[in-house]
N, C-alpha and C positions, 0 to 999 in steps of 0.2 A: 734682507728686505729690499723689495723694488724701490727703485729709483723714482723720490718726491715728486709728488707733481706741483705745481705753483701758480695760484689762482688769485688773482692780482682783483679787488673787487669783489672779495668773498663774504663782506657781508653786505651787499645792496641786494635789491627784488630780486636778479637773477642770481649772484653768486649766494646766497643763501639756500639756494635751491640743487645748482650745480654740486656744493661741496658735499651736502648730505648724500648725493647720488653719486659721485666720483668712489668718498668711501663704503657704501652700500655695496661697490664693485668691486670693492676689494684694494683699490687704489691707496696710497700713501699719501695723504696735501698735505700741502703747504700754505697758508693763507699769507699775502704780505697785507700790508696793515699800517699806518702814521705812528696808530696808538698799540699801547701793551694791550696782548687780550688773553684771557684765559683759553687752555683749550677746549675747544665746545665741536660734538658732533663726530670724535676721535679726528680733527684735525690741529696742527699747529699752528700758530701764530709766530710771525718772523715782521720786525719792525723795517721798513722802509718809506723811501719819499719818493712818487716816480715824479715826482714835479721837479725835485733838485738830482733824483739820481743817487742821492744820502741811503746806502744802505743794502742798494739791491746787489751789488757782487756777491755781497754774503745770503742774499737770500735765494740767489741763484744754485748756491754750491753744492753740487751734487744732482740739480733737476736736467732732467732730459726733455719734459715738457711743460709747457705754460699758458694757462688760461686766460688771457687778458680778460678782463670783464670793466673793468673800472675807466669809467671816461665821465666827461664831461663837455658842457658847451667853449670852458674858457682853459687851453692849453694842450687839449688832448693830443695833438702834434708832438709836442715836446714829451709827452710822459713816456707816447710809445717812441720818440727818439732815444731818450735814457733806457729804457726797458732792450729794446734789440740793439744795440750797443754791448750794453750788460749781457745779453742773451748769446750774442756771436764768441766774445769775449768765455764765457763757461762752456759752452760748444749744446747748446741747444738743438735739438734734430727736431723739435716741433713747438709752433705756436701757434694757437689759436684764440681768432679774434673775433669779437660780437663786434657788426653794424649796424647798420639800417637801411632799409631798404626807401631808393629817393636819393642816396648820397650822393649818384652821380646825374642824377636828376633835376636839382633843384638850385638853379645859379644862385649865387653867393656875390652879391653887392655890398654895398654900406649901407648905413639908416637902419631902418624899422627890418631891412631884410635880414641881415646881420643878427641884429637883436631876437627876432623872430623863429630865425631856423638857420641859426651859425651849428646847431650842434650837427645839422647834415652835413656839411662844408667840413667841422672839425672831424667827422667820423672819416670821410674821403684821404684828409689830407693824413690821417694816420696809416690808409688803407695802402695810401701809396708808399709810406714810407716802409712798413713792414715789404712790401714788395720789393722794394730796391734794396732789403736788407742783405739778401744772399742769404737768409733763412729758411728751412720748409716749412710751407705754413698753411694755415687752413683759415679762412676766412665765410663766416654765414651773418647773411644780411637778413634781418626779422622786422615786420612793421613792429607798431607803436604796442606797449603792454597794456592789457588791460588795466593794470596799477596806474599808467602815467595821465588815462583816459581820467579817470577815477577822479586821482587830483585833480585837473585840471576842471572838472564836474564838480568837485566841492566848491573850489576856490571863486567860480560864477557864480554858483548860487549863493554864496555870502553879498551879492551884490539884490538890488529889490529887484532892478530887469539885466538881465544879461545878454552880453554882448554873446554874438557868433558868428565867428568868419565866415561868411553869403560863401557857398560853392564847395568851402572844405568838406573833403571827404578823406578817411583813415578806415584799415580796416585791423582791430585791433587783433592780437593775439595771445595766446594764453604761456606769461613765462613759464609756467612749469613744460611744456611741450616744449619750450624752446631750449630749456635747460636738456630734456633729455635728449634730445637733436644733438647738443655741445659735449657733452657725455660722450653720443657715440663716435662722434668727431675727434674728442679728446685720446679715447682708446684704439682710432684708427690711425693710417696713414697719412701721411700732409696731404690732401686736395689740392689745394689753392682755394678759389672762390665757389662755394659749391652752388646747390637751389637755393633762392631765397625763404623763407619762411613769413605766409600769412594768416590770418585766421580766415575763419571760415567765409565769412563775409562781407564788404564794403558797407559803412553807411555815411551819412550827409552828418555833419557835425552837429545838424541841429539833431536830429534823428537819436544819435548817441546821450545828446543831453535830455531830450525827452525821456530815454528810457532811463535814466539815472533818477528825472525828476520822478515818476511815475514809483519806483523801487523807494524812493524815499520818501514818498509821500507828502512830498514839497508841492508846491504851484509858485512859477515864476512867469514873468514876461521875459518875453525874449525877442532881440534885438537884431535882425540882422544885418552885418557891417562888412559893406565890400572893401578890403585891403588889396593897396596898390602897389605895385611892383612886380618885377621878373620871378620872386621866387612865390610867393600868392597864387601868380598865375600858373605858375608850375603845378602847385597844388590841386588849385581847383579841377587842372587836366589830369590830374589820377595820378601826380608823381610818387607819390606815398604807398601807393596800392600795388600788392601782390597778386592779383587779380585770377593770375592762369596760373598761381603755385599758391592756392586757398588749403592747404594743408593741416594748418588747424583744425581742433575738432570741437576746443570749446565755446563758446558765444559770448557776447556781450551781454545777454539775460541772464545765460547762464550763473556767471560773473557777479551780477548783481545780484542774482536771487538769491547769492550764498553769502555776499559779502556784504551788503548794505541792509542794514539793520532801520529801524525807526529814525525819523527827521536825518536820512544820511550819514548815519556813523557807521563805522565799520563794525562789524559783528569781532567779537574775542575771538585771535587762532585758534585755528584748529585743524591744522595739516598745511602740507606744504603750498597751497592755494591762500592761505592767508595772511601773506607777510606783508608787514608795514612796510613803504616804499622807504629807501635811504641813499639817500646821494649821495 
């Protein structure tokens, strides 16, 4: 049997998507995981912490490669510190890691900007570390998912008028496309940092929530709210945006038209475009 592969993040938007395509190809995973899980999708589950480090030697044993996927706004420095540690340590020949595209874009202060758009800052700081690991490694920075859009579109309109950052602009892209981009990344050679990946399109943040209100048949007011600071302002000039590598194919209507049901709720799965977002 080929040599596990280990996919760190394997059940959030994209690792749910990754793992069913990794084994489709015939691949061996590995899923690490906090919690016990059954096996689903002919992959394994392997209990570790990449926050304390608790676990991954043994989840590493025997992989030659590794999918980070799993990050967050609070620590992600440290997970991928314990993770390529652990990784040089079992003699890893490849890792590959999902960003964001804007990470080395979008300054990183304290206040509202920190709280705002730390998880660009936290994606960077893991980006450097895998770099100075003496790992080979493959690194693809992806805008924002249509899933994260989504949320962020329910969570306003539970409000009577919503708030929208004056000038934001994102151009979303579709995880599943990005999933198979990591696929073929995963079964190639180390890159380094390869093209960015966008979706097809830029729009204005209100633009986005108009089209969400519209697909749900909601009518809200909306608010728009200049936010100040260095990373804001970053934004508003297109930091987020893949602009000249629109490589996506599917839409933000697209998006909607399959996945937002009546007053905004998600339509029932039904293939691998419709998974609940999991942090």
């Amino acid at each position: 049997m080929t040599s596990p592969i280990l996919v760190t993040g394997g059940t959030g938007t994209l690792g749910r998507l990754v793992v069913p395509l990794l084994r489709d190809g015939g691949s061996n995973v590995r899923v690490l995981s906090r919690l016990s899980h059954a096996a689903t999708d002919g992959a394994d589950f392997v209990i570790g912490d990449l926050t304390t480090g608790a676990g991954i030697d043994a989840a590493l044993a025997e992989v030659e490669t590794v999918v980070h996927l799993a990050g967050s706004v609070k620590g992600d420095a440290e997970k991928m510190q314990h993770l390529v540690q652990a990784a040089v340590r079992a003699g890893v020949r490849h890792l590959v890691f999902i960003s964001v595209v804007g990470a080395d874009r979008i300054p990183m202060a304290s206040g509202i900007d920190r709280v705002m758009f730390g998880y660009f800052g936290a994606k960077l700081a893991a980006e450097r570390l895998l770099v100075a690991s003496g790992l080979p490694w493959t690194t693809l920075r992806a805008t924002q998912f249509h899933e994260a859009i989504l949320v962020t579109a329910q969570q306003l309109a539970k409000l009577p008028v919503m708030p929208v950052p004056a000038g934001f602009k994102f151009q979303p892209v579709d995880a599943g496309e990005v999933a198979a981009r990591l696929v073929e990344l995963t079964l190639g050679q180390p890159a380094g940092r390869v093209g960015d990946m966008g979706g097809p399109r830029a729009y204005d943040m209100a633009e986005l929530l108009r089209g969400y209100l519209r697909a749900s048949h909601l009518r809200r007011l909306m608010l728009p709210m200049w936010l100040p600071g260095k990373a804001a302002s970053a934004v508003r000039a297109g930091a987020t945006l893949a602009s000249d590598l629109a490589v996506g194919k599917r839409s933000w209507e697209d998006f909607l038209a399959e996945r937002v049901g009546v007053a905004g709720k998600l339509r029932p799965p039904a293939g691998v475009h419709r998974l609940q977002v999991t942090q």
